[in-house]
C-alpha positions in Angstrom: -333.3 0.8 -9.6 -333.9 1.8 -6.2 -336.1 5.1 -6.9 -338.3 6.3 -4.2 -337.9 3.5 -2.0 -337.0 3.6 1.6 -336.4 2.1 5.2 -336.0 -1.8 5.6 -339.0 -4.0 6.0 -336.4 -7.0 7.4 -339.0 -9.4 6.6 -341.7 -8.6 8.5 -344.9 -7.4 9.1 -345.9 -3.9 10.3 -345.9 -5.1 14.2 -343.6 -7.4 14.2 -341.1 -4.8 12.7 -341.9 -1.6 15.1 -341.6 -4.1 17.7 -338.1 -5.1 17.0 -337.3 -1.6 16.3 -338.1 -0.4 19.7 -336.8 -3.8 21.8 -333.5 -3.3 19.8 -333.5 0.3 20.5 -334.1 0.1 24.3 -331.4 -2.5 24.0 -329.1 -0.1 22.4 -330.3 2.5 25.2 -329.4 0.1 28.4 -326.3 -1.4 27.2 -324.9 1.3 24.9 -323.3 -1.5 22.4 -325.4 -4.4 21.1 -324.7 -6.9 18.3 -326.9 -7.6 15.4 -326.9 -7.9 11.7 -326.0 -5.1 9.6 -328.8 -4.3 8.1 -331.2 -4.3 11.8 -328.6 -2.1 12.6 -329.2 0.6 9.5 -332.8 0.0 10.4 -332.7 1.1 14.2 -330.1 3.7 13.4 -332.1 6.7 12.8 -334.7 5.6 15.4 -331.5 5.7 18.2 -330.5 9.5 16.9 -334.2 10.4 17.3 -334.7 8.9 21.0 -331.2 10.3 22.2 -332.1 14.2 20.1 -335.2 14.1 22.6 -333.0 13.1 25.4 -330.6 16.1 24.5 -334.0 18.0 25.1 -335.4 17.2 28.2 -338.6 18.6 28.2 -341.8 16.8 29.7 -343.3 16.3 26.8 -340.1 15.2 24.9 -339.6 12.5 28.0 -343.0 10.8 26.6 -342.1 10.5 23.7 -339.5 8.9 24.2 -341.4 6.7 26.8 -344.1 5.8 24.2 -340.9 4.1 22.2 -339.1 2.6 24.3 -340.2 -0.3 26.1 -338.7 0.3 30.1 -338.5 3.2 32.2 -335.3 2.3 33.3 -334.2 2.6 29.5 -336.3 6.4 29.2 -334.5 7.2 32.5 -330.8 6.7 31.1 -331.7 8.4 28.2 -332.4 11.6 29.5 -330.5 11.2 32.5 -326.4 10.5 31.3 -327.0 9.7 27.3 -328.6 13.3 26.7 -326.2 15.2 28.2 -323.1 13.7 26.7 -324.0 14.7 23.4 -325.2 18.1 24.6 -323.1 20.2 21.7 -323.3 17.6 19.1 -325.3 17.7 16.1 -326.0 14.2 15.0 -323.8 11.3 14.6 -324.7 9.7 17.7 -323.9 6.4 17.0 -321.6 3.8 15.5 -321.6 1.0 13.2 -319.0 -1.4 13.7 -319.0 -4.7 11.4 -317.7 -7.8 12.7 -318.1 -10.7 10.4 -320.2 -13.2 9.3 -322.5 -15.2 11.3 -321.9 -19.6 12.0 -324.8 -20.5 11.0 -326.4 -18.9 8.6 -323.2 -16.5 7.3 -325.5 -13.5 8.0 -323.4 -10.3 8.4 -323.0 -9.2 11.8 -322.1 -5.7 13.2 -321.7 -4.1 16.5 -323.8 -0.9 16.8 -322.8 1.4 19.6 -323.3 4.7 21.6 -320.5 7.1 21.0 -318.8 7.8 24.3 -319.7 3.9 25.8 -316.0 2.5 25.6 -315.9 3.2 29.1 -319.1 1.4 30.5 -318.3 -1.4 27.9 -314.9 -1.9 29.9 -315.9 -1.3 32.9 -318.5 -4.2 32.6 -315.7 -6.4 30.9 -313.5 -5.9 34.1 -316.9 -7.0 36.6 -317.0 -10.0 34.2 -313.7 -10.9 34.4 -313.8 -10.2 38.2 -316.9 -12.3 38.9 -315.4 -15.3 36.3 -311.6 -15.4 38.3 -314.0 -15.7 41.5 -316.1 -18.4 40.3 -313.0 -20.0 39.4 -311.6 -20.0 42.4 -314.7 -21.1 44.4 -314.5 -24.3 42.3 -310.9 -24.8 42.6 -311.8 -24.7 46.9 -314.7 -26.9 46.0 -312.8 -29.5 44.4 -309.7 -29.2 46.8 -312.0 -30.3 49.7 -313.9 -32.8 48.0 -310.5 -34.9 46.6 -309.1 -34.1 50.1 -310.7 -36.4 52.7 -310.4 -38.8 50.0 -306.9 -38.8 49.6 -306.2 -38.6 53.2 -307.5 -41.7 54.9 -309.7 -43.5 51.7 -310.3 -46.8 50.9 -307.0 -47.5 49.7 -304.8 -50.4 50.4 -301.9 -49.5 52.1 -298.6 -51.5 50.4 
């Protein structure tokens, strides 16, 4: 029976737990959807609803709080900056659990937790990625052009 027992410890020590708590949760902040195993991502749930309910906010002494958590500025920034706002009329239910399979290696369950509202800075990093990859691609596809080039020109082939 599970009476009167809460939270996850994830198999850790006190530290070691509130530290991976807050990395993951500045990590959720900055990129708005992270991947992790289920059950880190029940864990940091309620600590991401408490950071972006301070957000909402706004006050001085609500901004450090939030900076004693999380671990950058830049994260504390975002939070009260775009994340607070967006959820400005909503009550809870700030974020979402999305699970995505089992894990290679060890077949540990793996989920995607996200911001609500993100799908649009998740896509538009996808397109710079894609972007950034077709020109990479085509810098190499130069690259090799001029190095088999000169070669195939005048080379040390035997003419017949």
């Amino acid at each position: 029976m599970r009476h009167r027992v809460a939270g996850w410890k994830l198999g850790r020590n006190t530290s070691h737990r509130r530290a991976l708590l807050r990395n993951l949760v500045t990590s959720l902040i900055i990129e708005e959807r992270i991947e992790t195993t289920v059950t880190k991502a029940k864990a940091m749930k309620s600590h991401v609803e408490k950071m972006i309910t301070l957000g909402k906010k706004g006050g001085v002494s609500h901004r450090r709080l939030a900076a004693s958590f999380l671990m950058t500025p830049q994260a504390v920034d975002k939070l009260f900056n775009t994340i607070g706002p967006r959820f400005g009329d909503r009550n809870g239910g700030y974020t979402r659990i999305i699970l995505t399979g089992f894990r290679k290696g060890d077949g540990g369950e793996k989920a995607f937790i996200e911001i609500l509202g993100s799908e649009k800075v998740v896509d538009e990093k996808r397109e710079k990625r894609a972007e950034l990859r077709a020109k990479r691609a085509e810098e190499t596809r130069k690259a090799m052009e001029e190095q088999q080039g000169p070669a195939a020109e005048g080379g040390d082939e035997p003419k017949a």
